[in-house]
Every structure is written in C-alpha cells, then in structure tokens.
C-alpha positions as CSV (number, residue, x, y, z in Angstrom):
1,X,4.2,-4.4,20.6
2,X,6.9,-7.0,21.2
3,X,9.5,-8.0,18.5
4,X,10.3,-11.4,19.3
5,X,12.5,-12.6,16.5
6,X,14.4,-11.0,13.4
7,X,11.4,-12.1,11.2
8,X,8.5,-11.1,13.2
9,X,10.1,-7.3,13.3
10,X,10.6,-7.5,9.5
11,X,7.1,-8.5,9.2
12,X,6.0,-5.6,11.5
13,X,8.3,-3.1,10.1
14,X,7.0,-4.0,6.6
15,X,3.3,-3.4,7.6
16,X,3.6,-0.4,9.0
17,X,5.8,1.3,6.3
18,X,3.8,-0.1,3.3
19,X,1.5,2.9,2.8
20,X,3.9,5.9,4.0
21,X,5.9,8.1,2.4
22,X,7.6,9.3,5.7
23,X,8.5,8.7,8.6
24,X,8.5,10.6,11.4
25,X,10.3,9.5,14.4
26,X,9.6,10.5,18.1
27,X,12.3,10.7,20.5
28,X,12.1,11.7,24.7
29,X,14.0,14.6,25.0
30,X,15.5,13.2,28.2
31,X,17.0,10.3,26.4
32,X,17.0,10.7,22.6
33,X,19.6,8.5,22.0
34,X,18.2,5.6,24.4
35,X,14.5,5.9,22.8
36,X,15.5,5.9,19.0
37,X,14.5,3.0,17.0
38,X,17.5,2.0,14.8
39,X,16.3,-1.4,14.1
40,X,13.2,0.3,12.1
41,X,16.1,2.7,10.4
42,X,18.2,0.0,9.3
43,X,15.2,-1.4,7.6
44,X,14.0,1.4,6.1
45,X,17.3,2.0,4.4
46,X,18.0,-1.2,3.4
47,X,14.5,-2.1,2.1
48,X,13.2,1.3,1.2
49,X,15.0,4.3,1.2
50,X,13.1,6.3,-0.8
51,X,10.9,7.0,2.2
52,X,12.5,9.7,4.7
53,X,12.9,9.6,8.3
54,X,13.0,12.6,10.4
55,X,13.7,12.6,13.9
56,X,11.4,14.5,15.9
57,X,12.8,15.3,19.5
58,X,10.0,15.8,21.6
59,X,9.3,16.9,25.5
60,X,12.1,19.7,25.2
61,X,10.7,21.8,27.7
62,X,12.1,19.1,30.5
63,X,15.7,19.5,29.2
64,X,17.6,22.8,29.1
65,X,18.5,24.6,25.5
66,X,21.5,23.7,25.5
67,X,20.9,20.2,26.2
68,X,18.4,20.3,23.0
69,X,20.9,21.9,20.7
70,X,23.8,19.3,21.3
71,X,21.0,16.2,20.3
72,X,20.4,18.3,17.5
73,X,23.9,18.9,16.1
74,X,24.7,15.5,17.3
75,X,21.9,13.9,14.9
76,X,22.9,16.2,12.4
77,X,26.4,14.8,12.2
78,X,25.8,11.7,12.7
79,X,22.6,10.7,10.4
80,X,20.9,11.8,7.2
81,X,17.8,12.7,9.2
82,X,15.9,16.1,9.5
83,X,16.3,16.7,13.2
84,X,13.7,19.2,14.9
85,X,12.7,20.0,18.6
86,X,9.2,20.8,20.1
87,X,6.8,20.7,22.8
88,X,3.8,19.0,21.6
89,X,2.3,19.4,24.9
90,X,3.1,23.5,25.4
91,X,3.1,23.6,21.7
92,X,7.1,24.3,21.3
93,X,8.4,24.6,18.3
94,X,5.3,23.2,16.4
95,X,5.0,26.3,14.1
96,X,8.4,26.1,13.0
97,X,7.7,22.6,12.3
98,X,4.5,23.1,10.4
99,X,6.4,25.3,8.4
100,X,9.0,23.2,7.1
101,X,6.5,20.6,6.6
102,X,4.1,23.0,4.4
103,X,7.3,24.0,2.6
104,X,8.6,20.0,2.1
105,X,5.1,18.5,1.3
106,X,3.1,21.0,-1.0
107,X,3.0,19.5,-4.1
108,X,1.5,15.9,-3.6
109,X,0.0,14.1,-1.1
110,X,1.8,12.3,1.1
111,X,1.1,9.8,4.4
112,X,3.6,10.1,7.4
113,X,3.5,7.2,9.9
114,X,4.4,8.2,13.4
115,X,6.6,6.0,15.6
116,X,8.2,5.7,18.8
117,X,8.2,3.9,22.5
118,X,5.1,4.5,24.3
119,X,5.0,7.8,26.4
120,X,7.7,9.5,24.2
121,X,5.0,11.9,23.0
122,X,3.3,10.8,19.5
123,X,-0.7,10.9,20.8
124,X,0.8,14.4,22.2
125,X,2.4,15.7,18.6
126,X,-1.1,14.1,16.9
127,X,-3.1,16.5,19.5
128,X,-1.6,18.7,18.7
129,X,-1.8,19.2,14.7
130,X,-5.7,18.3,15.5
131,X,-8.8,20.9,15.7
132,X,-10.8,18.7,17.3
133,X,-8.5,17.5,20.5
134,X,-11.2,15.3,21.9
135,X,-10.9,12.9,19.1
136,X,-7.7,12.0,19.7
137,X,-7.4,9.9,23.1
138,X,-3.8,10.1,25.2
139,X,-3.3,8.5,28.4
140,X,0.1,8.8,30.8
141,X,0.0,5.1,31.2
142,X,2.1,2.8,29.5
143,X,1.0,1.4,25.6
144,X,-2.4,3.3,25.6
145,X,-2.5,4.0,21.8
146,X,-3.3,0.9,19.8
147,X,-4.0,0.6,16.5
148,X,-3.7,2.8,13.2
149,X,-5.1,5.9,12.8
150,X,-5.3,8.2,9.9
151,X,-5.5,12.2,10.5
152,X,-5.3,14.4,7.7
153,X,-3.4,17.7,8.9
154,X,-3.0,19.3,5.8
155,X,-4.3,19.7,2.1
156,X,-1.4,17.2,1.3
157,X,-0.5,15.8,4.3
158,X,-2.3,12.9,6.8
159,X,-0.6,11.4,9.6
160,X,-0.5,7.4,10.6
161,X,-0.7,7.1,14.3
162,X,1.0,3.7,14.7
163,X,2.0,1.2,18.2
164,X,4.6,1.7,19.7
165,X,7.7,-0.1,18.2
166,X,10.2,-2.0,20.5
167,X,13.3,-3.2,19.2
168,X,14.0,-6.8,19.4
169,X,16.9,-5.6,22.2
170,X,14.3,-4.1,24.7
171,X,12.3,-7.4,25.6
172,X,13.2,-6.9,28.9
173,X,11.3,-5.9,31.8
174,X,14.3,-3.4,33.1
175,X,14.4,-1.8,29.8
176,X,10.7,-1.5,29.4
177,X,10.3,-0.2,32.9
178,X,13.0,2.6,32.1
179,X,11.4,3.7,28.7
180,X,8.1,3.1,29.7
181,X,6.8,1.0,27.4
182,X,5.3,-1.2,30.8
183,X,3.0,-0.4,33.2
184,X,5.0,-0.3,36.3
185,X,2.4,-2.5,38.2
186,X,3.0,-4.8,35.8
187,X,6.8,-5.2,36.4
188,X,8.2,-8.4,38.3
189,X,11.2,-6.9,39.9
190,X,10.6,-3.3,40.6
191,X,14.0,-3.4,42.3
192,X,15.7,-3.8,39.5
193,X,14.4,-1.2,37.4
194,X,14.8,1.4,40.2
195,X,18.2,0.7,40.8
196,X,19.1,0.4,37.1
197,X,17.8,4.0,37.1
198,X,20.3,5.1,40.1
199,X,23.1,3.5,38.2
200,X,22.2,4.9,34.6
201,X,20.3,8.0,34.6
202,X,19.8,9.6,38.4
203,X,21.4,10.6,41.7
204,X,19.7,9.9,44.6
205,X,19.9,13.9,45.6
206,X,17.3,14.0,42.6
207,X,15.3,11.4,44.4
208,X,14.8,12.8,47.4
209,X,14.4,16.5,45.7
210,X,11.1,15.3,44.4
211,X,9.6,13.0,47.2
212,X,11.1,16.5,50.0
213,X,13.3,14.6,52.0
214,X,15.8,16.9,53.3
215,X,18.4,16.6,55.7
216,X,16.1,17.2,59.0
217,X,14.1,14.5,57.4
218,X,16.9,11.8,57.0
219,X,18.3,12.9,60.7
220,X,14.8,12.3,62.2
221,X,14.3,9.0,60.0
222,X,17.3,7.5,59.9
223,X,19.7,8.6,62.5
224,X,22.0,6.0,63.2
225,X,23.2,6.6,59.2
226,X,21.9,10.1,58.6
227,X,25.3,11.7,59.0
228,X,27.2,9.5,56.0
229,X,23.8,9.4,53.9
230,X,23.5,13.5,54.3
231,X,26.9,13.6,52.9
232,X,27.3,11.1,50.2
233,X,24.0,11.4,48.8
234,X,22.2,15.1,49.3
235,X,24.3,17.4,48.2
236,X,24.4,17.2,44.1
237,X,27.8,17.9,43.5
238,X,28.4,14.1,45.1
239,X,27.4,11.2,42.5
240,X,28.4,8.4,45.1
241,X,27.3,4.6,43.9
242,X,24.6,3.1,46.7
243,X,25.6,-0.1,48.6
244,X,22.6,-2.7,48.6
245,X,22.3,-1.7,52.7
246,X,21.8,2.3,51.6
247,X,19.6,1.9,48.7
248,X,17.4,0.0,51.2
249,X,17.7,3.4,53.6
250,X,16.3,5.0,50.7
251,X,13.2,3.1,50.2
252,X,12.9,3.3,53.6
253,X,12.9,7.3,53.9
254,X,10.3,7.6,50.8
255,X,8.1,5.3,52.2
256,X,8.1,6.8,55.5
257,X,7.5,10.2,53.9
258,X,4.7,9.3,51.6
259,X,2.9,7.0,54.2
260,X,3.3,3.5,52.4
261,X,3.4,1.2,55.4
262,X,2.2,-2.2,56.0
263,X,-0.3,-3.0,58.9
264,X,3.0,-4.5,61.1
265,X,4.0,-0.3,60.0
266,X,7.2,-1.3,58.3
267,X,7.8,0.4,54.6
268,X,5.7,-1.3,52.1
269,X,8.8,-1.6,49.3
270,X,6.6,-2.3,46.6
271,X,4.6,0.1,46.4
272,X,7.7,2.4,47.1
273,X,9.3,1.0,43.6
274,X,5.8,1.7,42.2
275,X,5.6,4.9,43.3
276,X,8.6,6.1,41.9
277,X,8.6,4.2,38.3
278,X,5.5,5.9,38.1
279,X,7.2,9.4,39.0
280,X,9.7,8.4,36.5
281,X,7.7,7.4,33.3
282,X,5.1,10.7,33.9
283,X,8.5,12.9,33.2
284,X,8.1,13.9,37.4
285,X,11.8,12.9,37.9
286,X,14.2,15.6,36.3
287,X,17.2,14.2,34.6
288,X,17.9,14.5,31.4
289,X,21.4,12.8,29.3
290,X,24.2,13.9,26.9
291,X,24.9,12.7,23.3
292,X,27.8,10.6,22.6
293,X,31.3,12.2,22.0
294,X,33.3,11.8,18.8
295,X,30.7,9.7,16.7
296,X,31.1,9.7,12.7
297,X,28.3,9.8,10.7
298,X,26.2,6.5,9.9
C-alpha cells in the first residue's frame, strides 16, 4: 500500500484506526528505527490519542542482546510507547508479552490493529498467538498479506491484521527494495538498491561471508586485483567505501561462485542483484544497526 499524497494517508490512516483501540506496531529488529511508521504516530496523536501504540520489536534472535536492549531503552526515552522484544518465529519473548497483555486488557474488550512494512514480522506475531497455524497464511515475499483480518486471541482481546503501511517518504524503489516492501524482481535498478545497502547498512566482508568467497576464491577469480580487494574488503575490521570498478569485481565474484552466467559465460549482473536483495529481505544477510545517540523524548 502506497501513500501517494498527505490526504490519501490521512484517509488510510483513518480507516484502519477506526475500530481499534490499540495499536500495535511491528518493528525489524535489524533496523527498528528505519522500519517505524511515524507518519501513522503523528496521526494517531493528533487525531486520536486515546488509542495506545506499542512498539513491538520483532526478529530479535538476528540481533545480539545487547543490540535489543539499547532499541529498547532508546524507545523508552524517547517515546511514550510500551516497547517489548520477541521472536514470533522461535516464539521469544511472546509469554512475557501475553502476560502484560492479559494484565493491560482484562476488563473489556478491546481490538488491536497490527501494523508495519511487509516482512517485518506481523503474519509471524499473528501465527503465533493462533491454535490453528494453518489458518493464517505467511509468505517470505514481499506484500503477501492483504486485507483485514480479525483473530480473537483472548477472552477480551482480537487482533486486526492490517497491509502493510508505507509512509509517504518510502515511494521509492531504493527504499522499498531495502525494507522489503518490493519484490526484488520487480525492482528497476537493482544496482541501486545493492549498493545503497553497501553504503548504509553492510560491508562487503559480510557479503562474501554468506555467498563463501574467501581469499583462495578472489585470488583464483580475480587475480590481477585480488591482492588490494583481500585487503580492503575481507578482513572485517576494514569498512573501506567500494569504487564503481570494485563493486563491479564483486558482482563478478558472486556470480562466478553461484553459477549465474550468460550463454557468452560472462556474469549475469541481474540476477546477481536479485540474488542478493533476495538474501537480504529473507533476514540471510547478518547486519543489524544502532539507535541514535543523544535524542530527547518526542
């Protein structure tokens, strides 16, 4: 779901709030900060803020403890929310959570709507509070939920399953193809997306750890560079920027690894840049970021 204009996302965000009382908002653990939908905050505060958000920081078992606890006390310092962290795949965290939620919602009943980018986790966290898993459908491909379901969880407690929401900021392909909130074989300029992810969230060394490409490798592949690529760009204490020529060594080395050669046997780039979106969005990729420094609360 696209927000093209200031309107249209007032008209969205109106829609999908209407018959909540809460909402719950999933973040990827990886990147809480980058998948949080302050657009839909803002608007709930302004418009209705009798409804509470909590922020529900999810996929925690692909980012180390202490990682988890700074987002945590981060959010807590710098929002009115209720923060939490689980696993709704491996189940982290979701007693504790079903808990506080028995504790917070015994008295009436009360709809939640869940919300978030595609592939941050919601279908996973719904899964999970269901008996019956197979009536609940999740896919690792980009903007496979649609619609709104209702799920009752608890005597006084049902769960909205909502779209994905995309702020009016993120209509654009780079941005989609980072959050996942596009099918990578449905992005123009793969190139752009890959290297945005080099220059934003991964070293190359982290690249290469996942698609085995190790220094025998790049010596074998590429040997008239393999000496200044093995020491700028292996070894993971070195965070060295690419040049156009060595990001194009790169693409050359993973597609000679994995076999993605045209007939003429040169490197097939696109399906390179597919390949590894695709790593990227289905959490293959480790990498994980920090919260801001020295932020006052909102």
């Amino acid at each position: 779901m696209k927000l093209k204009t200031e309107r249209h996302a007032k008209e969205i965000f109106e829609k999908i709030i209407s018959g909540a009382d809460v909402i719950f908002q999933v973040l990827d653990g990886r990147n809480p900060g980058g998948t949080r939908n302050q657009k839909l905050e803002e608007f709930v505060q302004k418009n209705t803020p009798n409804k509470k958000i909590f922020l529900i920081i999810n996929k925690i078992d692909l980012i180390p403890q202490q990682v988890l606890q700074e987002w945590i006390e981060y959010f807590r310092k710098t929002t009115p929310y209720m923060v939490f962290g689980l696993s709704a795949l491996y189940s982290r965290g979701l007693i504790t959570f079903k808990k506080k939620l028995s504790h917070l919602f015994a008295k009436r009943q009360t709809k939640a709507i869940i919300v978030g980018y595609p592939n941050c986790g919601k279908s996973s966290l719904i899964k999970a509070f269901t008996k019956d898993k197979k009536n609940v459908p999740v896919s690792s491909r980009a903007g496979h939920t649609r619609g709104i379901i209702e799920i009752k969880i608890t005597q006084y407690l049902s769960l909205l399953d909502t779209p994905g929401i995309i702020p009016i900021s993120d209509n654009n392909e780079v941005d989609q193809g980072i959050k996942g909130v596009i099918n990578p074989d449905k992005i123009k300029d793969k190139e752009a997306v890959v290297q945005a992810l080099l220059d934003l969230y991964i070293t190359p060394n982290i690249i290469m750890e996942y698609f085995n490409i190790d220094e025998n490798y790049i010596k074998d592949t590429i040997p008239e560079y393999s000496q200044t690529f093995i020491h700028k760009f292996l070894q993971p204490e070195f965070n060295n920027t690419m040049s156009y020529s060595e990001f194009e060594y790169l693409i050359r080395l993973i597609g000679k690894k994995r076999g993605q050669l045209s007939p003429g046997g040169e490197v097939n780039e696109n399906k390179v840049l597919t390949t590894i979106i695709h790593a990227w969005q289905k959490n293959k990729i480790k990498y994980y970021t920090l919260p801001p420094r020295n932020e006052s609360i909102k």
